[in-house]
C-alpha positions as MATLAB code, in Angstrom:
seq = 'XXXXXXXXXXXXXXXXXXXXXXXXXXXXXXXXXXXXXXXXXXXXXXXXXXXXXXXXXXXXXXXXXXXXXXXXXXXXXXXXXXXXXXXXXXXXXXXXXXXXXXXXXXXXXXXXXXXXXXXXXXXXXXXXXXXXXXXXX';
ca = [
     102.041  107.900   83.338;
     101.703  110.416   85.523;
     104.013  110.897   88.552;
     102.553  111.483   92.044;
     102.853  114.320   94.572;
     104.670  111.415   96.717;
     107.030  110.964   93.977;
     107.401  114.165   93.361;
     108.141  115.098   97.042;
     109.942  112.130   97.265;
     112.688  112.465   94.754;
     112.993  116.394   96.164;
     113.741  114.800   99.483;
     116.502  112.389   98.501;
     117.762  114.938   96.266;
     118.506  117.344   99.846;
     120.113  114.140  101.292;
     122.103  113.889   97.974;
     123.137  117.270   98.541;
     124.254  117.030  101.566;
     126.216  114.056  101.440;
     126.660  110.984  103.456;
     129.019  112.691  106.719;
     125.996  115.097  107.336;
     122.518  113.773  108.504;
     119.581  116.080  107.628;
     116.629  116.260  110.069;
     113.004  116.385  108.441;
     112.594  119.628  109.596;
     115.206  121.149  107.738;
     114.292  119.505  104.460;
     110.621  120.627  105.173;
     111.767  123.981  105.500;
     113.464  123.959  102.248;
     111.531  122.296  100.106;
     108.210  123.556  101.198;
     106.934  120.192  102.613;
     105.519  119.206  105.524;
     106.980  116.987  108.276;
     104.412  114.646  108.526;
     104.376  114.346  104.648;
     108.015  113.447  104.681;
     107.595  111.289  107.403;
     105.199  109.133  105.878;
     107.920  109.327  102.202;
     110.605  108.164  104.717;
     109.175  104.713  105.495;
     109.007  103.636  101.898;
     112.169  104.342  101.123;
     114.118  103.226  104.074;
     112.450   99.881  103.677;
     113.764   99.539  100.334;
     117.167  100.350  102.075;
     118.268  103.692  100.116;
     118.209  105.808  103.273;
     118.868  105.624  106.863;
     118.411  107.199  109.679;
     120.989  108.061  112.217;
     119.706  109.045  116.285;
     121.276  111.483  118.618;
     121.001  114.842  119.034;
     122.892  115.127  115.252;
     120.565  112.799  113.840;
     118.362  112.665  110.593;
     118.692  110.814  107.600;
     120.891  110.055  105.052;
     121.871  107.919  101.775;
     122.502  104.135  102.483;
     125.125  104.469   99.450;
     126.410  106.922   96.941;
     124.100  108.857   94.983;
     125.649  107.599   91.822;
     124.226  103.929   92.908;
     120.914  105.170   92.958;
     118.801  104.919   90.275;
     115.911  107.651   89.379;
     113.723  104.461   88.367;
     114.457  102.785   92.044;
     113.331  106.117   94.140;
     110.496  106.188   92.000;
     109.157  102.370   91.644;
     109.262  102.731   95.468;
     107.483  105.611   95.883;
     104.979  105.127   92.992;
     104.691  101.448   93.905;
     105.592  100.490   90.527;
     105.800  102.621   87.458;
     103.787  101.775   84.022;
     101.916  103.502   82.173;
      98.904  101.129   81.537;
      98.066   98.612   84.467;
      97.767   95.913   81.297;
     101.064   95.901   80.917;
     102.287   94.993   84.331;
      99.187   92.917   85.155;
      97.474   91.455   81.704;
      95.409   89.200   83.661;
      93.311   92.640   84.677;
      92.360   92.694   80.748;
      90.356   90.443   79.307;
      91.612   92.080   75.676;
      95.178   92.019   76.876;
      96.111   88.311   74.662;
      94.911   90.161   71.663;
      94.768   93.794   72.264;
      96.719   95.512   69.063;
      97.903   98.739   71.362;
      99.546   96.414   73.782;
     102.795   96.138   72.206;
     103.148  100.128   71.968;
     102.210  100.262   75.706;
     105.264   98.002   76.442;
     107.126   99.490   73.935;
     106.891  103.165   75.520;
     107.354  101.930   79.085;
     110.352   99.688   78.301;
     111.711  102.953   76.624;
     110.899  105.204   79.521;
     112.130  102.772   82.129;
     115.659  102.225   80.579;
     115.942  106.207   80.154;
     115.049  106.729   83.688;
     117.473  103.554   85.147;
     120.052  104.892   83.162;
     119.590  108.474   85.070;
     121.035  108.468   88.852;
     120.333  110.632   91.530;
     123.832  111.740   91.053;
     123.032  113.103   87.436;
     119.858  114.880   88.952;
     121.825  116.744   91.694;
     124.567  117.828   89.113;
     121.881  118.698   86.635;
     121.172  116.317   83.809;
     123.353  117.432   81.154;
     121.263  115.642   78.288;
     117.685  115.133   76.985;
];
């Protein structure tokens, strides 16, 4: 699997709304400046992921965006299956009727295997853990 510049950019962007916390709403601007990203990138991260209700966005002359709930709720596998649109790491897996080999392919097991592993690790992370620095490996 390999994990896009949008969720790469992504996660860095909920991690500065993480950061600062759920009384203070962050304009784009100000997470552009910091992470190096443009507006109009960020914009087009923001849509995804205030769909999928994990942000919001507050108006005024204050305004920006911010966490819809704690960053201990969050999930690392959430931001990411949002931004990435899903996340395996062989399309058979998610979709074996795109295989015709898929009812007797022999890797197909290990395929599941790896991405069951890799979800759970990730579902099990929060974006709590990634703004306090994951502790473990």
């Amino acid at each position: 699997m390999k994990i896009s510049t949008r969720g790469r950019y992504g996660t860095r962007l909920m991690v500065e709304l993480a950061r600062e916390g759920s009384d203070n709403p962050v304009p784009l601007s100000k997470i552009g400046k910091r992470q190096e990203i443009s507006v109009k990138y960020l914009e087009q991260l923001i849509i995804p992921l205030k769909r999928a209700g994990l942000i919001k966005s507050v108006r005024g002359a204050r305004g920006g965006y911010i966490l819809s709930m704690s960053p201990s709720e969050i999930s690392m596998a959430r931001i990411l299956e949002v931004l990435e649109n899903g996340l395996f790491f062989v399309r058979c897996v998610e979709l074996p009727e795109e295989c015709d080999r898929s009812p007797t392919c022999i890797t197909r097991n290990l395929w599941t295997f790896l991405q069951d592993a890799f979800y759970q690790r990730l579902d099990s992370l929060t974006l709590a853990d990634v703004v306090n620095g994951i502790k473990e490996v």
